[in-house]
C-alpha positions as CSV (number, residue, x, y, z in Angstrom):
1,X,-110.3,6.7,-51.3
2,X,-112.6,10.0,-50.3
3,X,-111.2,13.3,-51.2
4,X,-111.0,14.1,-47.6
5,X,-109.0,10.8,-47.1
6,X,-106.4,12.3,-50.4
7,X,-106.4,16.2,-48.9
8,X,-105.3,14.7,-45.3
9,X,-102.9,12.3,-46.6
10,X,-100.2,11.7,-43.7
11,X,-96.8,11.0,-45.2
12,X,-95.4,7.9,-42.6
13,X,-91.6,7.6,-42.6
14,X,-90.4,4.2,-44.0
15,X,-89.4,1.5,-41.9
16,X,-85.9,1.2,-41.2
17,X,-85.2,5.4,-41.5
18,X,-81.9,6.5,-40.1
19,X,-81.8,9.7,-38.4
20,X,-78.8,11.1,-40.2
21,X,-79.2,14.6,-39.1
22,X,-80.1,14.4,-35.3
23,X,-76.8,12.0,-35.3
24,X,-74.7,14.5,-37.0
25,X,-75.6,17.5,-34.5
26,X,-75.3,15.6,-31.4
27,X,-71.8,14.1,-32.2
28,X,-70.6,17.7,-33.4
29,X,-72.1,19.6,-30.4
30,X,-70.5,16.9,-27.9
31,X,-67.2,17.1,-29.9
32,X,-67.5,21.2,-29.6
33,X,-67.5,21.3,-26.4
34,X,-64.7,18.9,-25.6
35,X,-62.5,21.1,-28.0
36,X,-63.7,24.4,-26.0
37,X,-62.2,22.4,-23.1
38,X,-59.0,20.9,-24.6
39,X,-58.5,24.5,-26.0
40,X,-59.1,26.3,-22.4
41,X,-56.4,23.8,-21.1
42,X,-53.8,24.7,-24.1
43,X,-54.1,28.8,-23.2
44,X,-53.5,27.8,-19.4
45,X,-50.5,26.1,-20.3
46,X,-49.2,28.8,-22.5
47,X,-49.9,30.9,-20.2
48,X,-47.8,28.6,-17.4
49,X,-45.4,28.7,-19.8
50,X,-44.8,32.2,-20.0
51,X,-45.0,33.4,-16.5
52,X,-42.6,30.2,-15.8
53,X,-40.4,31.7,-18.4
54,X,-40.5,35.4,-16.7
55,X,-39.0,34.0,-13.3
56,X,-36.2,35.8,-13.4
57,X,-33.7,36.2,-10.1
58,X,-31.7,39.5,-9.8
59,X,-27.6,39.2,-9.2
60,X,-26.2,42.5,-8.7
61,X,-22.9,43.1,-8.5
62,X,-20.0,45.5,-6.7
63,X,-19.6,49.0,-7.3
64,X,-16.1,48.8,-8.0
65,X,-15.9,46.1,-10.5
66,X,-14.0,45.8,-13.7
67,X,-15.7,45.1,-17.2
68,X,-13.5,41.7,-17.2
69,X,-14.4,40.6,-13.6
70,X,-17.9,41.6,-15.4
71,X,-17.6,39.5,-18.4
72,X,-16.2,36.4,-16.5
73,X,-19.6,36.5,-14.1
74,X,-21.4,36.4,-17.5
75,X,-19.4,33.7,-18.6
76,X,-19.8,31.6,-15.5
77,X,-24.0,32.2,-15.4
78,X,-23.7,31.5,-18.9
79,X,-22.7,28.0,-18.2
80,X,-24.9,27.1,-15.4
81,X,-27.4,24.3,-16.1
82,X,-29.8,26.2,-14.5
83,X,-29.9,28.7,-16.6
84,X,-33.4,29.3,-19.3
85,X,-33.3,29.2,-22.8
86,X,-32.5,31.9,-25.3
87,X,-30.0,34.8,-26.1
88,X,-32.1,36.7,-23.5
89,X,-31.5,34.6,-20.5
90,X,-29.3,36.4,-19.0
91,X,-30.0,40.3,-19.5
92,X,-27.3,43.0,-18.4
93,X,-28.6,46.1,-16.2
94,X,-26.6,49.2,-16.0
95,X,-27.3,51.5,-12.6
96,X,-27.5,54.4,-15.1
97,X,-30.4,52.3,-17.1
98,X,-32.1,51.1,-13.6
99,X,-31.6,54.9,-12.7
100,X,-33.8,56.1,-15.6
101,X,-36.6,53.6,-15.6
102,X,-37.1,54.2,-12.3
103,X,-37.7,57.7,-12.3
104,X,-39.9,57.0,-15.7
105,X,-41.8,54.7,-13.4
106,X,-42.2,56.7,-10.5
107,X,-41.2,60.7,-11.7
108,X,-39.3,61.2,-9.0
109,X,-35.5,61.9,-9.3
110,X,-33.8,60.5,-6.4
111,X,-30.3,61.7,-7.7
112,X,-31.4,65.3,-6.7
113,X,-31.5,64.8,-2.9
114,X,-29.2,61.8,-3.1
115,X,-26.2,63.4,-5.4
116,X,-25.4,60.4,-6.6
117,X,-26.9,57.1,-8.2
118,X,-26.7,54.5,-5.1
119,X,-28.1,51.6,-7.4
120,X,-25.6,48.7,-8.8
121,X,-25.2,47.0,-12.1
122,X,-27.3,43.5,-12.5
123,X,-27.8,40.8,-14.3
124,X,-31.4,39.4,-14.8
125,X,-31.2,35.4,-15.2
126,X,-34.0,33.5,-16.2
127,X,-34.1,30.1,-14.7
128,X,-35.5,26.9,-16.0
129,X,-38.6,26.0,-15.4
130,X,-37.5,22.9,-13.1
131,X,-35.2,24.7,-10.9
132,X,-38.3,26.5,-10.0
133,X,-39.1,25.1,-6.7
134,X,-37.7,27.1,-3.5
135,X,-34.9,24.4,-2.3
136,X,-33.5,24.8,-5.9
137,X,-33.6,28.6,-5.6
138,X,-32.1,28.6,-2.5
139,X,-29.3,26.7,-4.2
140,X,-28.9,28.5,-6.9
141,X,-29.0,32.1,-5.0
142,X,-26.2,30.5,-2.1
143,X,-24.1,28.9,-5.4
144,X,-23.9,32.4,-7.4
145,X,-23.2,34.7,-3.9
146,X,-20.2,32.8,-3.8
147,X,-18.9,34.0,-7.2
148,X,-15.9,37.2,-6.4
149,X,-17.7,40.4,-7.6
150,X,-21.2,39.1,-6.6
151,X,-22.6,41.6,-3.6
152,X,-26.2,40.0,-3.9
153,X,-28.5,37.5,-5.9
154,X,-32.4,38.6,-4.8
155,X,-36.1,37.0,-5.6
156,X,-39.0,37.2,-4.7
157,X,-39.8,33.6,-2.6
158,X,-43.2,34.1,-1.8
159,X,-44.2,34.8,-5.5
160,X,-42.3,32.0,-7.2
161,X,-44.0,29.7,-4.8
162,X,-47.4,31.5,-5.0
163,X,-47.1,30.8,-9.1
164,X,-45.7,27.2,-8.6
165,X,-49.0,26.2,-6.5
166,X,-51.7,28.2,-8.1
167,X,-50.4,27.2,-11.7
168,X,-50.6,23.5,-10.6
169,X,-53.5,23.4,-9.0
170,X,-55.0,25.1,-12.5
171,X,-53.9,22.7,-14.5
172,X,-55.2,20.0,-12.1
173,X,-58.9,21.0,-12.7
174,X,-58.7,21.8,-15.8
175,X,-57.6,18.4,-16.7
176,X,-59.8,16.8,-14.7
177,X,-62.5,18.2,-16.5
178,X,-61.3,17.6,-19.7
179,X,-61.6,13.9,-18.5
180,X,-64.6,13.8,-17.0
181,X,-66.3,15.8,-20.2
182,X,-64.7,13.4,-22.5
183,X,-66.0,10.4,-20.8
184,X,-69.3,12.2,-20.4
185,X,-69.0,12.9,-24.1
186,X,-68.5,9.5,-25.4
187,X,-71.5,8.3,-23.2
188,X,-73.4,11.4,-25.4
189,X,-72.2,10.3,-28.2
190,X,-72.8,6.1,-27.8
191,X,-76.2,6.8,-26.7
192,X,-77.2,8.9,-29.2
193,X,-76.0,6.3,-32.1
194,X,-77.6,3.2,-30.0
195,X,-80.8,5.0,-30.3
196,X,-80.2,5.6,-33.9
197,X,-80.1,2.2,-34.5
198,X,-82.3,0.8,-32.6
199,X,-84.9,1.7,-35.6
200,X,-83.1,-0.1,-37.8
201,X,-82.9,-3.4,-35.7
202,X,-85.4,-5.3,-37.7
203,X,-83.7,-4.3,-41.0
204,X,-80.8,-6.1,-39.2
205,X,-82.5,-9.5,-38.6
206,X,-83.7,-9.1,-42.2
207,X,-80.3,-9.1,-43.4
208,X,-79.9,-12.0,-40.9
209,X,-83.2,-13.9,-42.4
210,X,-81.5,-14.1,-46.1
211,X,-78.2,-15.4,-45.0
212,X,-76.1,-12.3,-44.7
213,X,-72.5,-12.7,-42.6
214,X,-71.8,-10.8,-39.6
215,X,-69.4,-8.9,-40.7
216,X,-71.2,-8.0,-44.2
217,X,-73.8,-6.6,-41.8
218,X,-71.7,-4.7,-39.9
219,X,-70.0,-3.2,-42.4
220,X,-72.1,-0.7,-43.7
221,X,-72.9,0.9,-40.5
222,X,-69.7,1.0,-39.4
223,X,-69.1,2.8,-42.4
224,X,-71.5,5.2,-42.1
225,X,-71.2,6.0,-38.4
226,X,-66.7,7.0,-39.1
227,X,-68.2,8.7,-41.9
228,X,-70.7,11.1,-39.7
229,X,-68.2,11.0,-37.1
230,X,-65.6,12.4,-39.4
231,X,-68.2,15.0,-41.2
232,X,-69.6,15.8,-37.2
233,X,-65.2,16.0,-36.5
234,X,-65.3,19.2,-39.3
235,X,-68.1,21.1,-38.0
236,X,-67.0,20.7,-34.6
237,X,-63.5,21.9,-35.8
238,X,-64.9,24.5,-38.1
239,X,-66.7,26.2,-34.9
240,X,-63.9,25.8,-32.8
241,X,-62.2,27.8,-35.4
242,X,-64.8,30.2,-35.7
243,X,-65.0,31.4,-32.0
244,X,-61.0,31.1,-31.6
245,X,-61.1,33.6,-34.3
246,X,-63.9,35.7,-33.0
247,X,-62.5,35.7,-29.6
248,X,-59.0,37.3,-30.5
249,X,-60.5,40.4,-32.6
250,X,-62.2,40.9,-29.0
251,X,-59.2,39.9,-26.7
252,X,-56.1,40.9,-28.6
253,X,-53.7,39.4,-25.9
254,X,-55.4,36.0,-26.5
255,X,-52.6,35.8,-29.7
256,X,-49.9,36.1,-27.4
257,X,-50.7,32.8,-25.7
258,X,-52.0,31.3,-28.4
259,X,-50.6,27.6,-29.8
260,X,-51.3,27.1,-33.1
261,X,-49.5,23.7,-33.2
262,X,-51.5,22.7,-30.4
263,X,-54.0,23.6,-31.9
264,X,-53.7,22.0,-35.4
265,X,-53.6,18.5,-32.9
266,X,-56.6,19.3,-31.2
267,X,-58.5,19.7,-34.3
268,X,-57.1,16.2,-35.6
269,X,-57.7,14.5,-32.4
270,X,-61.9,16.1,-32.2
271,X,-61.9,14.3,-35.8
272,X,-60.3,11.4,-34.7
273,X,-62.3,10.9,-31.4
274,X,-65.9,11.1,-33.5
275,X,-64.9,9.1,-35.8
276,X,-63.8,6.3,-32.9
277,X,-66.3,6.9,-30.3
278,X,-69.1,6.7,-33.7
279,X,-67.5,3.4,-34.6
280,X,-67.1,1.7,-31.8
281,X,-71.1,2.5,-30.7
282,X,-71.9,1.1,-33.8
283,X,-70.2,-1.8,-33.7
284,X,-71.7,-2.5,-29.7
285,X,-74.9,-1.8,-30.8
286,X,-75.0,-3.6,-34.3
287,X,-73.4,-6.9,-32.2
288,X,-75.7,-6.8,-29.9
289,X,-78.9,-6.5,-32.5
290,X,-77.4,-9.5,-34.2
291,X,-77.7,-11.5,-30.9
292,X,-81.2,-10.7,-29.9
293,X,-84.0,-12.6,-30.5
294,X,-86.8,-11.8,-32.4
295,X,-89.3,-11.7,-28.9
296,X,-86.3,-9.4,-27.5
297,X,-85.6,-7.4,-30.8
298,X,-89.7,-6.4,-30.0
């Protein structure tokens, strides 16, 4: 061999090389982006949850009422089973408090042309979030008029029923994406390890030459591909986590919808999905190397 032959020596990649790298990014980049989704749809539905939780309808009662006619209208709304959870489902409103917020919210004092504080004493009840459509509201508002001391029960219709159809139709799309990117995803993800393997087909049919089982074939790829599908499962997680984290210092109301329980699953299930959708490529692609002939494997 010439010295020029030595100094421009090309290093050639065995036969058989697996591309463990290339693998591992694909199936945690694919992964990411399914968890950006499924973590988009768990704010929305947070966020569904509380404005659900904040439909509140307003009862106001007589001006001359007693504090036990008073208590026994609590009582009664107490028991309703439309009524939300929590100690603050139903919330008691003086006039005197209603008075003050709203010349806090407005800085005008009505009482000084008025003489007097014409607003009433209320209740604030939060309703379930399945008596939320307007035939149940209706209901409810007819049902709670009817109670003695009751002068009016008032909510805002076109609202309610503004939130009930744009929340919906929300959580519509953003599903449907979710399952259109994860089938998109595991296409991603199965062509990405059927390529992979396809350099290693002829190590297959060598392992096929000297006698080797099916199954003892199979079984260290399949192996291998839960194991990059678990280790691509972490990463994927791990910059979930990162921008999750990164996008709360810069939007501090993100904490207030955020799920961490929800969360915790959608990490599991990203693991759980690579190391599925890696081992059941795999074990296509191996079974169908192990089928080919040697003029097809060519």
């Amino acid at each position: 061999m010439s010295l020029g032959e030595t100094r421009f020596k090309v290093r050639k990649k065995k036969l058989g090389t697996y591309p463990y790298i290339s693998v591992i990014l694909s199936i945690t980049l694919a992964l990411f982006v399914i968890g950006v989704f499924g973590a988009l749809v768990i704010y929305s539905k947070e966020l569904e949850r509380i404005v659900r939780e904040n439909v509140k309808i307003q009862v106001y009662l007589n001006t001359q009422i007693s504090d036990t006619q008073r208590n026994q209208i609590e009582k009664g709304l107490a028991s309703k089973p439309y009524l939300g959870d929590g100690k603050d489902a139903i919330t008691f409103v003086s006039k005197d408090q209603a008075a003050k917020q709203f010349i806090e919210e407005t800085g005008e004092d009505f009482k000084n042309f008025l003489g007097e504080n014409p607003l009433r004493d209320a209740y604030l009840v939060r309703i379930k979030e399945g008596f939320h459509d307007s035939e149940n509201l209706k209901k409810i508002k007819t049902e709670i008029e009817q109670i003695g001391g009751v002068f009016q029960v008032h909510y805002i219709e076109n609202v309610i029923d503004s939130i009930n159809q744009n929340l919906t139709k929300i959580g519509l799309v953003l599903v449907g994406l979710v399952v259109l990117l994860l089938l998109v995803v595991m296409l991603l993800i199965n062509n990405t390890l059927r390529l992979a393997l396809f350099s290693q087909r002829f190590l297959i049919r060598s392992m096929q030459l000297v006698g080797a089982r099916n199954w003892f074939i199979q079984k260290p790829f399949l192996y291998r591909a839960s194991l990059h599908g678990f280790v691509a499962g972490i990463l994927a997680s791990t910059l979930l986590i990162a921008l999750i984290s990164f996008a709360t210092q810069r939007v501090a109301d993100l904490a207030l919808i955020q799920n961490n329980n929800r969360l915790l699953l959608l990490l599991a299930f990203l693991i759980a999905l690579g190391m599925l959708v890696a081992f059941l490529s795999t074990y296509r692609a191996v079974s169908k190397y192990l089928k080919l002939s040697l003029d097809e494997l060519y």
